[in-house]
C-alpha positions in Angstrom: 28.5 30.0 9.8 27.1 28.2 13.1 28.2 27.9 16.2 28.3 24.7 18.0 27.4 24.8 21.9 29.1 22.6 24.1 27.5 23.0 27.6 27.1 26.6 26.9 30.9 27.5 25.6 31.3 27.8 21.7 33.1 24.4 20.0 33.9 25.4 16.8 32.5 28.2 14.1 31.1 25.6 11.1 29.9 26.3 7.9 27.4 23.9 6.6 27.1 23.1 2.8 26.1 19.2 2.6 23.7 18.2 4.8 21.3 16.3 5.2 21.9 16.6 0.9 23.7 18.9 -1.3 21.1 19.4 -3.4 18.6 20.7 -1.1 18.0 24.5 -0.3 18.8 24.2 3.5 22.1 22.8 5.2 22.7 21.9 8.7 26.1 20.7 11.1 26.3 16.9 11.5 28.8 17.5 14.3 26.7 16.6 17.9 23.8 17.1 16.2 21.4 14.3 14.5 19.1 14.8 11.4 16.1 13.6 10.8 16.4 13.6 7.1 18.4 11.5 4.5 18.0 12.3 0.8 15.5 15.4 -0.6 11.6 15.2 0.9 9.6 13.4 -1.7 5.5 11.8 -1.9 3.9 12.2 1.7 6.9 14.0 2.8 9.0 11.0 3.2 12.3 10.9 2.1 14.0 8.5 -1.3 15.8 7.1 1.5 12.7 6.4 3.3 10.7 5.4 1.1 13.7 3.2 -0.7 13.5 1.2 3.0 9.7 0.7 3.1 9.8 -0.6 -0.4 13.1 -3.0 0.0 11.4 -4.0 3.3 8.2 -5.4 1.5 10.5 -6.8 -1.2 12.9 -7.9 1.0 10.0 -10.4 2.6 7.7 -10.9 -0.4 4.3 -8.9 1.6 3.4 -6.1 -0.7 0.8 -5.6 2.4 3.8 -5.8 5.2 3.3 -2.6 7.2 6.6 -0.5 7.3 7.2 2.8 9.5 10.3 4.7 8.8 12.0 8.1 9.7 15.5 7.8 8.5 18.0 9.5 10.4 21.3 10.9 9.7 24.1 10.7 12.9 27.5 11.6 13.2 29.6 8.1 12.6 32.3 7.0 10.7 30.2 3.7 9.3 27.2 2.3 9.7 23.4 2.4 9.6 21.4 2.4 12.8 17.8 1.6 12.0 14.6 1.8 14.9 11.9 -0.5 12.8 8.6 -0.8 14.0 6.7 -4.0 12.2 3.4 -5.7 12.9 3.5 -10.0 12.7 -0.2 -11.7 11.3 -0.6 -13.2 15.0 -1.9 -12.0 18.0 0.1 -13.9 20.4 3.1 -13.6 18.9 5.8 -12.7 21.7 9.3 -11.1 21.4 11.2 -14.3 22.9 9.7 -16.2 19.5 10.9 -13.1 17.6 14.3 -14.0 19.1 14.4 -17.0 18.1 13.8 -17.1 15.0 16.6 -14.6 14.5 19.0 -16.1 16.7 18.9 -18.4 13.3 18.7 -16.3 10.8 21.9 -16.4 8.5 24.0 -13.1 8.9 21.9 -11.9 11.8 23.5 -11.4 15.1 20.9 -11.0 18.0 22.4 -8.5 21.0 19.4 -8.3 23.2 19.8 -8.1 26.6 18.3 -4.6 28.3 19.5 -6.1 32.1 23.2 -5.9 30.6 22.9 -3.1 28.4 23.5 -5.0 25.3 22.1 -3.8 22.3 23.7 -3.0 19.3 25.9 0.1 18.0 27.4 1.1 15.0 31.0 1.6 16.6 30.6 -2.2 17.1 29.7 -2.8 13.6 32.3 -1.6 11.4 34.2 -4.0 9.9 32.0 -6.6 10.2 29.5 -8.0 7.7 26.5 -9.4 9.9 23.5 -7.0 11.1 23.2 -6.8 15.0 19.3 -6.7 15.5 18.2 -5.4 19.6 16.2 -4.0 21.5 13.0 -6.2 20.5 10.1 -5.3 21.9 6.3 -5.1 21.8 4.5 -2.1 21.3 2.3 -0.6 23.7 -0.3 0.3 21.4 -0.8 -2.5 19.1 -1.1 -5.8 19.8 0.8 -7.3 16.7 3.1 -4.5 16.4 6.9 -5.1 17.9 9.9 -2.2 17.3 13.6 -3.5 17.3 16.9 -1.7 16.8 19.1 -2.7 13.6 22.9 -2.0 13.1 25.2 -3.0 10.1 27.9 -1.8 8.6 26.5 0.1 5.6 30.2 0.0 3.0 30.3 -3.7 3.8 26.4 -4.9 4.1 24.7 -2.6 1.7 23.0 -3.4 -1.7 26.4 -5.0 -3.2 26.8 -7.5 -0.8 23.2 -8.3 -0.1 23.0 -8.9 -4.0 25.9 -11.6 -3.6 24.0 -13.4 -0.6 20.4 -13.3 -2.3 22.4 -14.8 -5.0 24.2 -17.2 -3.2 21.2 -18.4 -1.2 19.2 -18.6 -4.8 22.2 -20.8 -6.2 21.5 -22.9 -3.0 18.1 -23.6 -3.1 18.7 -24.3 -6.8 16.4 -21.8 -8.2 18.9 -20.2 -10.6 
């Protein structure tokens, strides 16, 4: 049993058994708590989960070379996967308002951007819905080709089933299959 603290009074007495996955040795509370681990610790002490979103990343735009940073995180909501990418572009001068743009276009991709009106995206905001709400794009302070954005979507709707239907669909399209 745990007790969760709530400004110093005790919540609730909770038993954790699950998390962050029943097969592991150690279990923690998801309830106001976030961890830093989905799926069991595997090569470099990354997780599957990790590693399964570096690896669809690179796939996902055809660079086996495409640098990908990930710690995958596991947060108290109903639906939805919140995602903080870091990515590096070929160019030097590459700024975040071209970045923009080009995703303002991007099929399925909604851009919420705007730190002046506090619009970024959420996961509340995302349920239901089968587009991915990209924010919060920005350049790094360390490396000149390297940018960080924020990525929402609805993971029972816009997981691998659905993105296997679009590929698909954009394939039949394009006329390659």
């Amino acid at each position: 049993m745990r007790e969760i603290l709530n400004d110093g009074v005790v919540a609730k007495q909770v038993k954790a058994e699950v998390l962050p996955t029943a097969g592991d040795k150690k279990h923690f509370p998801i309830a106001f708590n976030a961890l830093p681990q989905i799926d069991v610790f595997a090569e470099d002490d990354y997780t599957y989960e990790e590693w399964k979103m570096i690896n669809e990343t690179k796939k996902i735009m055809d660079d086996a070379a495409l640098k990908v940073a990930v710690t995958c995180v596991r947060i108290p909501v109903l639906s939805g996967h919140s995602e903080s990418v870091y990515f590096e572009v070929e160019k030097e001068n590459v700024t975040p308002w071209q970045i923009k743009d080009v995703l303002t276009s991007a099929p399925g991709v909604v851009l919420e951007d705007d730190p002046k009106t506090q619009t970024y995206p959420q996961a509340i905001n995302s349920v239901g819905r089968k587009e991915v709400f990209v924010g919060r794009i920005r350049r790094d302070l360390d490396e000149v080709k390297g940018f960080h954005m924020w990525i929402v979507a609805d993971n029972l709707l816009k997981g691998a089933a659905l993105n296997s239907v679009q590929i698909a669909e954009s394939l039949h399209k394009l006329k390659l299959i």
